[in-house]
C-alpha positions as CSV (number, residue, x, y, z in Angstrom):
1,X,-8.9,-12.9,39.1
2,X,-6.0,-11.2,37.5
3,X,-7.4,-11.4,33.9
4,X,-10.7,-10.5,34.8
5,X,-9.1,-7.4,36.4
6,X,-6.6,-6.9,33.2
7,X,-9.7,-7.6,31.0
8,X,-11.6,-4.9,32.8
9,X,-9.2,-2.3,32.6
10,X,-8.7,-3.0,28.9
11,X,-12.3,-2.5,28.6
12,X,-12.3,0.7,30.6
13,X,-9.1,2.0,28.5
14,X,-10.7,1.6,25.5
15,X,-13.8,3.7,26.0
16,X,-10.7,6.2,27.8
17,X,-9.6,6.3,24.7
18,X,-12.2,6.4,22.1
19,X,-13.9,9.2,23.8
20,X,-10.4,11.1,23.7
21,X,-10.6,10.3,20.1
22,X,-14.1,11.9,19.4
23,X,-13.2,14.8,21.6
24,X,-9.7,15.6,19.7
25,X,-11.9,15.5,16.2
26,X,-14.6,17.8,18.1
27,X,-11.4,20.1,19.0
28,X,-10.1,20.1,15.9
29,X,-13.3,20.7,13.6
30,X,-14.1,23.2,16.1
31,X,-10.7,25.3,16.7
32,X,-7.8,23.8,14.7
33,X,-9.1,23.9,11.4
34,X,-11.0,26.8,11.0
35,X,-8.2,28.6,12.5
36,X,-5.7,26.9,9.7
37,X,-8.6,28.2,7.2
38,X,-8.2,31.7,8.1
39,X,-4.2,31.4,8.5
40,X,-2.8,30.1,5.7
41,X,-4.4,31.2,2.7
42,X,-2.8,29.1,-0.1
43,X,-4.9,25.5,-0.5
44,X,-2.8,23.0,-1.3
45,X,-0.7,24.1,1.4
46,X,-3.9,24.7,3.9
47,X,-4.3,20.4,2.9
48,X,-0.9,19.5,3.4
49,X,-1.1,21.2,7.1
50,X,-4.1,19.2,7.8
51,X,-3.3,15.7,6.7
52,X,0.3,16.0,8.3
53,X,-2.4,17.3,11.7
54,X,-4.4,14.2,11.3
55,X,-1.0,12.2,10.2
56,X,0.4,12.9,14.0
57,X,-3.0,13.0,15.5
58,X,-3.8,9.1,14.6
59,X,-0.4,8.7,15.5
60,X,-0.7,9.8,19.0
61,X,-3.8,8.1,19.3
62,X,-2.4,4.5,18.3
63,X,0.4,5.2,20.8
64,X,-2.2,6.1,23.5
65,X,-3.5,2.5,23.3
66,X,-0.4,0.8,22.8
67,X,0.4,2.6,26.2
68,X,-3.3,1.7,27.7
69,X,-2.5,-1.6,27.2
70,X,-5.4,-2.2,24.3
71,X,-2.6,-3.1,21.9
72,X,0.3,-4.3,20.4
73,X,2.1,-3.7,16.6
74,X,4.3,-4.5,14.5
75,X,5.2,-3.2,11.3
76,X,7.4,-4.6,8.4
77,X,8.4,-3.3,4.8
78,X,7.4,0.7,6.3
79,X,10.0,1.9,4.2
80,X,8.0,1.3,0.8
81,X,5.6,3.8,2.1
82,X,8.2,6.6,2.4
83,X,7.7,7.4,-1.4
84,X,5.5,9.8,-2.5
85,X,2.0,9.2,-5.1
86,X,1.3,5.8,-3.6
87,X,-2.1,3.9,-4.2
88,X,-2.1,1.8,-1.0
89,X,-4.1,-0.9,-0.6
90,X,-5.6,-2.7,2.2
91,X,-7.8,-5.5,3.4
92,X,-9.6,-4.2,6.2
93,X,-10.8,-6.5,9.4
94,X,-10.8,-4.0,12.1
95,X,-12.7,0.3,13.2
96,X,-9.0,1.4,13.7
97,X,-7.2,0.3,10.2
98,X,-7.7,3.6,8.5
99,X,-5.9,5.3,11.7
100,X,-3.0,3.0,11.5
101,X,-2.7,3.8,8.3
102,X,-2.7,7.2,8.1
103,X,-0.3,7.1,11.3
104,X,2.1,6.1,9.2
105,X,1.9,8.0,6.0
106,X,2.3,11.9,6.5
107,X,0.6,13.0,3.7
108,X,-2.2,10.6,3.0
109,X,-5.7,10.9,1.1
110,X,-8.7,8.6,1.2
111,X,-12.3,7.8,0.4
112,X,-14.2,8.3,3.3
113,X,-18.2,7.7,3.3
114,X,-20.1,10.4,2.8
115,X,-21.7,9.8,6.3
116,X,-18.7,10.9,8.2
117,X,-18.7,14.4,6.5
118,X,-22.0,15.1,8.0
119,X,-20.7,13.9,11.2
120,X,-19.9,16.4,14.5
121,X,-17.0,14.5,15.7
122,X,-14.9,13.7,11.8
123,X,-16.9,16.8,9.6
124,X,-13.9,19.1,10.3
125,X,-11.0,17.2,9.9
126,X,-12.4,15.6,6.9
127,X,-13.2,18.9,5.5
128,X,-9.9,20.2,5.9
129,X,-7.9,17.3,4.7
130,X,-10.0,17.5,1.6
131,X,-10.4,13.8,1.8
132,X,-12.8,12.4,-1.2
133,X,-16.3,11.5,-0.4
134,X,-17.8,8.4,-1.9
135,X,-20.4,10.3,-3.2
136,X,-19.5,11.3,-5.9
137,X,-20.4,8.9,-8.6
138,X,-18.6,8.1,-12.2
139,X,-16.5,10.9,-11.1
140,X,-14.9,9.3,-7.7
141,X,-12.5,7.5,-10.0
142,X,-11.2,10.3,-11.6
143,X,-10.9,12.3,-8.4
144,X,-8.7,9.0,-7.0
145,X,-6.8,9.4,-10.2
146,X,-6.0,12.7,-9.7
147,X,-4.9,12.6,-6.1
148,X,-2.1,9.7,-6.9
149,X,-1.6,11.7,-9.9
150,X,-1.0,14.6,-7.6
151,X,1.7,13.4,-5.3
152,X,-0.6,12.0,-2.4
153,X,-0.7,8.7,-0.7
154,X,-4.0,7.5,-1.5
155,X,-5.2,4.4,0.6
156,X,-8.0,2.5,-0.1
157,X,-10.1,-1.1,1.3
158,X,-10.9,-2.7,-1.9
159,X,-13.3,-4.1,0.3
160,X,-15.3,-0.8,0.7
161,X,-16.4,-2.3,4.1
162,X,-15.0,-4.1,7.2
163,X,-14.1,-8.1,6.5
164,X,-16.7,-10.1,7.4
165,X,-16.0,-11.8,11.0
166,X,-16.4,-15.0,9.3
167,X,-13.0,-14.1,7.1
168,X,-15.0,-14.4,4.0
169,X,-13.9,-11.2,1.7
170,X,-16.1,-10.1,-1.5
171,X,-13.8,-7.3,-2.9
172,X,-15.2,-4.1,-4.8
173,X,-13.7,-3.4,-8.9
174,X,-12.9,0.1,-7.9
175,X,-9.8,0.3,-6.8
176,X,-8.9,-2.0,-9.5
177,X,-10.0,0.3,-12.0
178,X,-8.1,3.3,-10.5
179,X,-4.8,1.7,-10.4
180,X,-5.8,0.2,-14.1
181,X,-6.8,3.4,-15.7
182,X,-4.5,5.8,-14.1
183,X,-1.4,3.0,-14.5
184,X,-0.8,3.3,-10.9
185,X,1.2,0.5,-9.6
186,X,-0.5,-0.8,-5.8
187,X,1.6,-0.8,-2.6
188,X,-0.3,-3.8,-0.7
189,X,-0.5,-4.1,3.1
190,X,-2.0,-6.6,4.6
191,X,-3.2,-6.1,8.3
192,X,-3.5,-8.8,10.6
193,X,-5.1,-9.0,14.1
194,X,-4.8,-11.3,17.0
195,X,-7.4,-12.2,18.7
196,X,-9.4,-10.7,16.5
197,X,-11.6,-7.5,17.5
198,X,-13.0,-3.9,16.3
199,X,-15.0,-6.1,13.6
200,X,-17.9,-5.4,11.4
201,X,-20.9,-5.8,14.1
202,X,-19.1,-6.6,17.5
203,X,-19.4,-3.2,20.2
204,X,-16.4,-1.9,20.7
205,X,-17.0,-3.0,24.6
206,X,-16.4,-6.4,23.4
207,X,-12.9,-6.7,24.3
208,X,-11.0,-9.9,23.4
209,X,-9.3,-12.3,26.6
210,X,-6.2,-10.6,26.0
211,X,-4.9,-7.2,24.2
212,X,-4.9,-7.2,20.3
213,X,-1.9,-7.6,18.5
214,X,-1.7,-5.9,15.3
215,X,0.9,-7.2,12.1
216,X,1.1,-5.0,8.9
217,X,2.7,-5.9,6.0
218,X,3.6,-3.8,3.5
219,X,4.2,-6.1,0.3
220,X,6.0,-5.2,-2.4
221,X,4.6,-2.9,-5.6
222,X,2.3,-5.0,-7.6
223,X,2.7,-3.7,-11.4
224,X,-0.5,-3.2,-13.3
225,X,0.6,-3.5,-16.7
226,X,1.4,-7.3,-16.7
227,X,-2.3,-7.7,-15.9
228,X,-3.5,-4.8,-18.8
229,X,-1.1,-6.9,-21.3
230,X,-2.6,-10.5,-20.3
231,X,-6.2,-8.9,-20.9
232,X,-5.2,-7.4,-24.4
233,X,-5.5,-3.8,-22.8
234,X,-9.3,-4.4,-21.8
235,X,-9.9,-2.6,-19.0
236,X,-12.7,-4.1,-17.2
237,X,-11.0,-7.6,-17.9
238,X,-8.0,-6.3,-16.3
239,X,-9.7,-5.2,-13.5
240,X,-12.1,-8.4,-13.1
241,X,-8.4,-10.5,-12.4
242,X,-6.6,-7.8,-10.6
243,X,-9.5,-7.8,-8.2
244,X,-9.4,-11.7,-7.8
245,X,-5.5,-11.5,-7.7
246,X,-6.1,-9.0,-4.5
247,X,-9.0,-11.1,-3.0
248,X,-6.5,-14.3,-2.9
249,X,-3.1,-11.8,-1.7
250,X,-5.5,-10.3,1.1
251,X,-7.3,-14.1,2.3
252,X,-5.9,-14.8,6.2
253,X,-4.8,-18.1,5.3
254,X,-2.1,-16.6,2.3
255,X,0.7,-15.3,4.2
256,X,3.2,-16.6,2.1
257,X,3.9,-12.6,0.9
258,X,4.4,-11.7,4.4
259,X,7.4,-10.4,5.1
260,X,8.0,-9.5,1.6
């Protein structure tokens, strides 16, 4: 009887508190930002405002279902994130990594679908963060270039999509290519969650028998040039073996890194 209760307050607290998330991006796309727009004048500082917003928004938010009872975390190696013009990488096997993520770096950037600009509930924040869009073709490399360049923390899911529930992973080549061509070492983290929920195709309703418990990593840097060097500086040879490199780091069943 008592986990049936638990397990239907866990459900209950989790549509608590994604509709309090929907309603604090309606607020701020509505109110917030638009009065940052007219405000503060200078860009870059307009974006730095509104990522550090979003920064202790998503913050807040991953407290309010650690205090719901939804979750659990922990987090080791958080330090390596405290430096500045990161490319952060990520696998990604759950709706809320991006916001545990971003919770933890103050000023982050990162590719969002071009979908979620057109969205009511995430148009305005993502407009004002000046997060990139993934539509922007040969170009999108470039612009990830220039952000790391730039001083930002830019986090990516070489995946480009949630894991499959299966565990299989099929990563992408463009991440690879960013951190080859702009020679940006990658600060890995690898995310972990037990029992396993928020997955590509499961409702969120769908609430596990007891509250998720999340475990990110944060490896250390993984240099880019060995793998440049190894391919005779051929970038898309390079890029072909630092994506399988990060496939095998990122499988569930590798965890001898963790910790790291």
């Amino acid at each position: 009887m008592f986990k049936a209760l638990e397990r239907s307050w866990r459900i209950f607290a989790t549509a608590l508190a994604f509709s309090a998330f929907g309603l604090g991006g309606l607020v701020l796309g509505l109110a917030f930002f638009p009065l940052l727009h007219l405000c503060v004048r200078q860009s870059a500082h307009k974006t730095r405002m509104a990522r550090l917003t979003i920064h202790y928004a998503f913050k807040l938010f991953i407290e309010l279902m650690r205090v719901l009872g939804i979750l659990r975390y922990s987090i080791r190696g958080l330090e390596k994130l405290h430096r500045p013009g990161r490319l952060i990488l990520a696998n990604h096997p759950t709706l809320i990594d991006v916001v545990f993520l971003i919770s933890l770096v103050k000023n982050a950037d990162c590719v969002v679908k071009a979908g979620l600009a057109r969205n009511p509930f995430t148009r305005g924040p993502i407009k004002g963060t000046a997060y990139i869009c993934n539509n922007s073709g040969a170009q999108l490399i470039d612009d990830c270039i220039a952000s790391v360049q730039a001083g930002n923390d830019l986090i990516i899911f070489p995946e480009g999509t949630r894991t499959a529930t299966d565990g299989s992973m099929k990563l992408q080549r463009g991440a690879a290519n960013i951190a080859l061509r702009g020679q940006c070492d990658i600060t890995p983290v690898t995310i972990r969650c037990q029992p396993l929920s928020l997955t590509k195709g499961l409702p969120w309703w769908k609430v596990p028998a007891s509250r998720m418990i999340f475990t990110l990593d944060i490896g250390d840097d993984i240099a880019v040039a060995p793998f440049l060097e190894q391919a005779g500086g051929e970038t898309t040879l390079a890029a072909r073996q630092l994506t399988q490199y990060l496939h095998d780091y990122f499988l569930p069943e590798n965890t001898a890194h963790a910790g790291a």
